[in-house]
C-alpha positions as CSV (number, residue, x, y, z in Angstrom):
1,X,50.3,-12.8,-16.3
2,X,53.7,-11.5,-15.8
3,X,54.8,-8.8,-18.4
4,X,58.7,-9.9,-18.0
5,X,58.0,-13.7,-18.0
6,X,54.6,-14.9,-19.2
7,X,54.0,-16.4,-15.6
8,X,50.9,-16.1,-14.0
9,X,51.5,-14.7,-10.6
10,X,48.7,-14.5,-8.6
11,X,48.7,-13.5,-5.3
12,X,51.8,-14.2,-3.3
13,X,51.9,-15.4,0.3
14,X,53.9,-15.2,3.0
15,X,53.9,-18.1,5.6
16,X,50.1,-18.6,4.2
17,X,49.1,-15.0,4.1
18,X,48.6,-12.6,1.4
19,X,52.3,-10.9,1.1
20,X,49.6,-7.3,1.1
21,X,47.5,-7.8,3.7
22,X,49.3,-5.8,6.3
23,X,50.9,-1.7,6.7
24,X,54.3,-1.9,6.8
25,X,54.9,0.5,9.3
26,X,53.3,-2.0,12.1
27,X,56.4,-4.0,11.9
28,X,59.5,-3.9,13.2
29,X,62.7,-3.7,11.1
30,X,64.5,-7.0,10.7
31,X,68.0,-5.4,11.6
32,X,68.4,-3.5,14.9
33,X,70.0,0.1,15.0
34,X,68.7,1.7,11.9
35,X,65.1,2.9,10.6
36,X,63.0,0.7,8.2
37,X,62.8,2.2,4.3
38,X,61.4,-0.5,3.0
39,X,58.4,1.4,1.3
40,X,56.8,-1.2,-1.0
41,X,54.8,0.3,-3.9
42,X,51.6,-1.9,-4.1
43,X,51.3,-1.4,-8.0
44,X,54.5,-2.3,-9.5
45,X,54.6,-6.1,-10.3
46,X,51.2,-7.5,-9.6
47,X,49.1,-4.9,-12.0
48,X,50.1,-6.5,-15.2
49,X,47.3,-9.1,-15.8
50,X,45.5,-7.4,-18.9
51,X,48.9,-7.0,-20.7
52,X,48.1,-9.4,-23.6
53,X,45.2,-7.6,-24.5
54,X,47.1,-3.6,-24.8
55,X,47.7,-1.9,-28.6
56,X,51.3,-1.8,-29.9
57,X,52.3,1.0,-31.9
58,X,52.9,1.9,-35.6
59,X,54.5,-1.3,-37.3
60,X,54.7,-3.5,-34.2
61,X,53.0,-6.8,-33.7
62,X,49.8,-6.3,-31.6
63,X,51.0,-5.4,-28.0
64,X,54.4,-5.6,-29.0
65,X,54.9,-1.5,-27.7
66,X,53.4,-1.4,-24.6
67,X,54.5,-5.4,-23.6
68,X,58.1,-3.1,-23.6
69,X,56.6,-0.2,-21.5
70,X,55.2,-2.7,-19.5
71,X,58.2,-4.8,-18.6
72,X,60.3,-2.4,-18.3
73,X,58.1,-0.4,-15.6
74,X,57.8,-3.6,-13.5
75,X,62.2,-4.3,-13.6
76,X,62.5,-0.3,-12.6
77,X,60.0,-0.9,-9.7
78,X,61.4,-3.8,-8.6
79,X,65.5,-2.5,-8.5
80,X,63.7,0.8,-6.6
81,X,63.1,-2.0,-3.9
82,X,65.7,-4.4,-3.9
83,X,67.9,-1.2,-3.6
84,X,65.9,-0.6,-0.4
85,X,66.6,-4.2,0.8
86,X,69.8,-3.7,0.0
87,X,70.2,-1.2,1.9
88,X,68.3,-2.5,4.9
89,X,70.7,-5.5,5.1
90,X,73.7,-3.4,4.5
91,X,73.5,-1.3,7.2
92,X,72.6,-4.5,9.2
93,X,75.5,-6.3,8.8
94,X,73.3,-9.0,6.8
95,X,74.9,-11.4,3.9
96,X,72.2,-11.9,1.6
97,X,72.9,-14.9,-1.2
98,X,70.2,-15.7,-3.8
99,X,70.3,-19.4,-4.3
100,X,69.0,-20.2,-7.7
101,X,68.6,-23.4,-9.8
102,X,65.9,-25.7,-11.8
103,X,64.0,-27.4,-9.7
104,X,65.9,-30.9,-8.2
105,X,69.2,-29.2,-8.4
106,X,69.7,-29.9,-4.4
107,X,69.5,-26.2,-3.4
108,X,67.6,-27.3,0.0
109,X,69.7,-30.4,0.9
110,X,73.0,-27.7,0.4
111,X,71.5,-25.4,2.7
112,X,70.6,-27.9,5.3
113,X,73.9,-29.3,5.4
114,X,75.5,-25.9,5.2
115,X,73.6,-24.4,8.3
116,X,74.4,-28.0,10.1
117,X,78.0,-26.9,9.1
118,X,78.1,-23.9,10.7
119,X,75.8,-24.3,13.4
120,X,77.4,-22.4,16.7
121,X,79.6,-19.9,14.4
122,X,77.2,-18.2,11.7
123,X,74.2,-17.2,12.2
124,X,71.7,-18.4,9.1
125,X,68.3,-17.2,8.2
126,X,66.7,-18.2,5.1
127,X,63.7,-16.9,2.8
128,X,62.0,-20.0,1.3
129,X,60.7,-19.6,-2.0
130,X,58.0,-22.3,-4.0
131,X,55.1,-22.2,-5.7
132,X,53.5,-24.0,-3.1
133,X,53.4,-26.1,0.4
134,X,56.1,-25.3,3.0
135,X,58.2,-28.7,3.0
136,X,61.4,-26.4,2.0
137,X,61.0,-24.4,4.6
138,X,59.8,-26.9,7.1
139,X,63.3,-28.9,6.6
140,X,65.0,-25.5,7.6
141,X,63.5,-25.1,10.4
142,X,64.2,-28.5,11.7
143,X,68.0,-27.6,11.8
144,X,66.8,-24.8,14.1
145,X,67.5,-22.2,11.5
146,X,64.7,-19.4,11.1
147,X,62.9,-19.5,7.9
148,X,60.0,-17.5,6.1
149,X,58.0,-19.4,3.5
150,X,56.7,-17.4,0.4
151,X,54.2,-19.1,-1.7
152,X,54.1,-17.3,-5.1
153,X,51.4,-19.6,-6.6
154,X,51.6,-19.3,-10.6
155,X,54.4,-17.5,-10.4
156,X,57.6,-18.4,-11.5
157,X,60.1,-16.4,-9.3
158,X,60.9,-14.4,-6.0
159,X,60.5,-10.1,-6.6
160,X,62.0,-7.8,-4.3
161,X,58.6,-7.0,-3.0
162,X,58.1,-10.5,-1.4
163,X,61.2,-10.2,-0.2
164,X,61.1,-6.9,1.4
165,X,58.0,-8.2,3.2
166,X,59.7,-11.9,4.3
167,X,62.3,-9.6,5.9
168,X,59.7,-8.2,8.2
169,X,59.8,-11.9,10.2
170,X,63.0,-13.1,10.3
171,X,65.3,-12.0,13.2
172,X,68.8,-11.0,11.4
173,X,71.7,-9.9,14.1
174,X,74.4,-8.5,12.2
175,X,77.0,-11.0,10.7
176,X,74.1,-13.1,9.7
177,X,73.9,-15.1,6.3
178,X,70.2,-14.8,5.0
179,X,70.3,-17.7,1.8
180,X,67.0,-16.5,-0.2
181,X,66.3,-20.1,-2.1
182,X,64.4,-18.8,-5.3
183,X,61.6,-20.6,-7.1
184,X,62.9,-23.7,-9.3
185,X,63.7,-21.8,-12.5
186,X,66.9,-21.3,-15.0
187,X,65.1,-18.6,-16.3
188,X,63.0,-15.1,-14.6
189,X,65.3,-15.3,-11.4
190,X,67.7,-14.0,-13.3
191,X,65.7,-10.8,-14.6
192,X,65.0,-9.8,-10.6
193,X,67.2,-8.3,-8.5
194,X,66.3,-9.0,-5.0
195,X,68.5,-6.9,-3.1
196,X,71.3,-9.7,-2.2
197,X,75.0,-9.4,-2.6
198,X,75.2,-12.8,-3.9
199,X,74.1,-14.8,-6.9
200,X,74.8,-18.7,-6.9
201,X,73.7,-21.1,-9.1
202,X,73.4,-25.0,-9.0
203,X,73.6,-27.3,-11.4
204,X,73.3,-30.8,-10.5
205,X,75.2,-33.6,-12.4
206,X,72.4,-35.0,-13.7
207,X,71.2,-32.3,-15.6
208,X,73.1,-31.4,-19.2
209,X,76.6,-30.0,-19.5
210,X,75.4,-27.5,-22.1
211,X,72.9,-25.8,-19.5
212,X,75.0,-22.2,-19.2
213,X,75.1,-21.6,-22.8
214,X,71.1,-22.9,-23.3
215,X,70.4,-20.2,-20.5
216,X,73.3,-17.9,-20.5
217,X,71.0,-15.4,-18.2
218,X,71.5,-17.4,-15.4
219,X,75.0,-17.8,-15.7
220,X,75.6,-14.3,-16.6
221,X,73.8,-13.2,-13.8
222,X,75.8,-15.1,-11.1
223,X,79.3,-14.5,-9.2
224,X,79.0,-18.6,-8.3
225,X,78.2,-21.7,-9.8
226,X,78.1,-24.9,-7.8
227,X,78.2,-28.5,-9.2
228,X,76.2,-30.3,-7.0
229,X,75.5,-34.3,-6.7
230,X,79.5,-34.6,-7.8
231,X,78.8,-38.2,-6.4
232,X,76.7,-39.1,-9.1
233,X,80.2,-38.5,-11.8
234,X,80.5,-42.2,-12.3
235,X,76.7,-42.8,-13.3
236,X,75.6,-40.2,-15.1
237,X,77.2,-38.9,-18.9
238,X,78.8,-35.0,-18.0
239,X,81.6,-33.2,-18.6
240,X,83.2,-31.1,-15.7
241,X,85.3,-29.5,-17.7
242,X,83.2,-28.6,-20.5
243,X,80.3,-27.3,-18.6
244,X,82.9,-24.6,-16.7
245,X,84.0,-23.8,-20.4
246,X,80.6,-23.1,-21.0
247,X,79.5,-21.3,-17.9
248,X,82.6,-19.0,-18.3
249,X,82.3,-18.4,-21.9
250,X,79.1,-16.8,-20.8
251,X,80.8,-15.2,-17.9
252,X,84.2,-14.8,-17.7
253,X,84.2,-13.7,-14.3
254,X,82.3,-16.5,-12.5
255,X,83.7,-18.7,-9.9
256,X,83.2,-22.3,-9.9
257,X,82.6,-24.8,-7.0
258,X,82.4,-28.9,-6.9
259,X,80.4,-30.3,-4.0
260,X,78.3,-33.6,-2.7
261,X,76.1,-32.1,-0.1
262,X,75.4,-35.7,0.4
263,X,79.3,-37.2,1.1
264,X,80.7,-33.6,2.1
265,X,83.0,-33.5,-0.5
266,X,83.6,-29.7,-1.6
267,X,81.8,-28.4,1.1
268,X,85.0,-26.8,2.5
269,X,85.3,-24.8,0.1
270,X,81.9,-24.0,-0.2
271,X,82.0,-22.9,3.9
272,X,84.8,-20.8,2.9
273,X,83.3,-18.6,0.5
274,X,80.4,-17.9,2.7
275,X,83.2,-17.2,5.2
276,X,85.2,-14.6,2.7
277,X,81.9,-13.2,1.7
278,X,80.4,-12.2,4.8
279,X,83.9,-10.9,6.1
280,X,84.1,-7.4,4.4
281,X,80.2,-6.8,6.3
282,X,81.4,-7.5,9.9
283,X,85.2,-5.2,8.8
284,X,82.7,-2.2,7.9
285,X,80.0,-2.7,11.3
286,X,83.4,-3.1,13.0
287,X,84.7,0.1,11.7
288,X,81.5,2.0,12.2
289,X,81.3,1.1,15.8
290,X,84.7,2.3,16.1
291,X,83.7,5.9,14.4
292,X,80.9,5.7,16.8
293,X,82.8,5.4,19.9
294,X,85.3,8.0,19.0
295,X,82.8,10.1,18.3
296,X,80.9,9.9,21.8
297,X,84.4,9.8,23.6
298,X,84.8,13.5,21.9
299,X,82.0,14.5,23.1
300,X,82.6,13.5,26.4
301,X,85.6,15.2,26.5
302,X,84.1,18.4,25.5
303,X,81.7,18.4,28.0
304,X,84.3,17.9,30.7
């Protein structure tokens, strides 16, 4: 059982296989041009099983203290690794988005339509996450995207570990976007950092307009929210306006988006933001290559 979220984890799996079963220094980095940190400590989330049964302290509810210890052991572990993926898609010139919602919300029929969309301009990868089977991913890779499936079982949500370790199969080139679609959850996403740049979540039409303030985590947690199934308006009973008042009374900072994935309406807009997002990473890999060449044409000089 998870001590963040109560979920039974289990062993995660990565296109079938246990996510543990192999050294990480037999692979390959994802990203060409710099060395592979991604040093995955084997005891941080997946130890946690007994939790229920551990002695709380002076005054507390039985396990109440160490429940604490306990969670908050398996969130600094898991930041220690998303800050190596982090860093591993940084320096490759990688845009990672987490793509989070409750299960339904469309996040797979927006990422179809979105790598259709900018098929011959943006390279797409995508990290495929569900408790079970590989239809997601299977519908990815039938755009001709690349896509790694990762199985969690009982659990809940994606963890930078399983991340780290889908990285290890997908081919990134820098400028890439790599769309990590969590687990169909409002809630634990949230907690875990995963090493994007990113956070979006859907909400579909058809779920309630009060959603952001009934999980204000989520909503907190992400610098986009997309309305999705906006073609639905006329049947179903929500309020645009108030679920945006919602969502930014949680976070006043959070950008909102409208979109059919269905009809294409929004997705414009939704194309741009990917566009303005991944921009800053190709400016920086532009500017480094630039350092770099002055730097060997000095040196050349100096040995003339």
């Amino acid at each position: 059982m998870c001590g963040v979220c109560g979920c039974g984890e289990g062993e995660a799996r990565i296109e079938g296989k246990p996510a543990h079963a192999h050294a990480h220094s037999d692979h390959r980095p994802a990203h060409d041009g710099h060395d592979h940190d991604h040093e995955h400590a084997h005891d941080h989330a997946h130890d946690h099983g007994a939790a229920s049964a551990l002695g709380a302290g002076p005054g507390e509810p039985s396990g109440t203290g160490r429940w604490v210890e306990i969670e908050r052991d398996i969130l600094s572990k898991n930041r220690d690794l998303a800050e190596q993926n982090r860093r591993r898609l940084t320096q490759g010139g990688v845009l990672a988005i987490n793509v989070m919602s409750s299960p339904g919300a469309g996040k797979t029929t927006l990422l179809t339509a979105s790598i259709e969309a900018l098929k011959g301009g943006q390279p797409i990868a995508v990290i495929e996450g569900d408790q079970e089977t590989s239809r997601d991913a299977d519908r990815i890779r039938a755009t001709g995207a690349p896509a790694v499936q990762v199985n969690t079982g009982r659990g809940c949500h994606l963890d930078a570990h399983m991340v780290g370790h889908a990285l290890d199969r997908l081919p990134l080139e820098p400028g890439s976007v790599l769309f990590i679609e969590n687990v169909g959850n409002l809630v634990c996403p949230a907690a875990f950092d995963l090493g994007e740049a990113r956070k979006v979540a859907l909400l579909s039409v058809t779920e309630g307009d009060d959603k952001p303030i009934k999980y204000p985590d989520m909503f907190m947690a992400a610098d986009l929210m997309i309305l999705t199934k906006i073609d639905l308006l006329p049947h179903v009973d929500f309020d645009v306006g108030r679920v945006i008042d919602h969502a930014r009374a949680v976070n006043d900072r959070i950008e909102v988006l409208e979109l059919s994935a269905r009809t294409g309406a929004g997705m414009e807009r939704w194309l741009e933001w990917i566009r303005r997002a991944v921009r800053p990473l190709l400016e920086e890999r532009a500017a480094a290559a630039e350092r770099e060449l002055s730097a060997l044409k000095a040196r050349l000089d100096a040995a003339e």
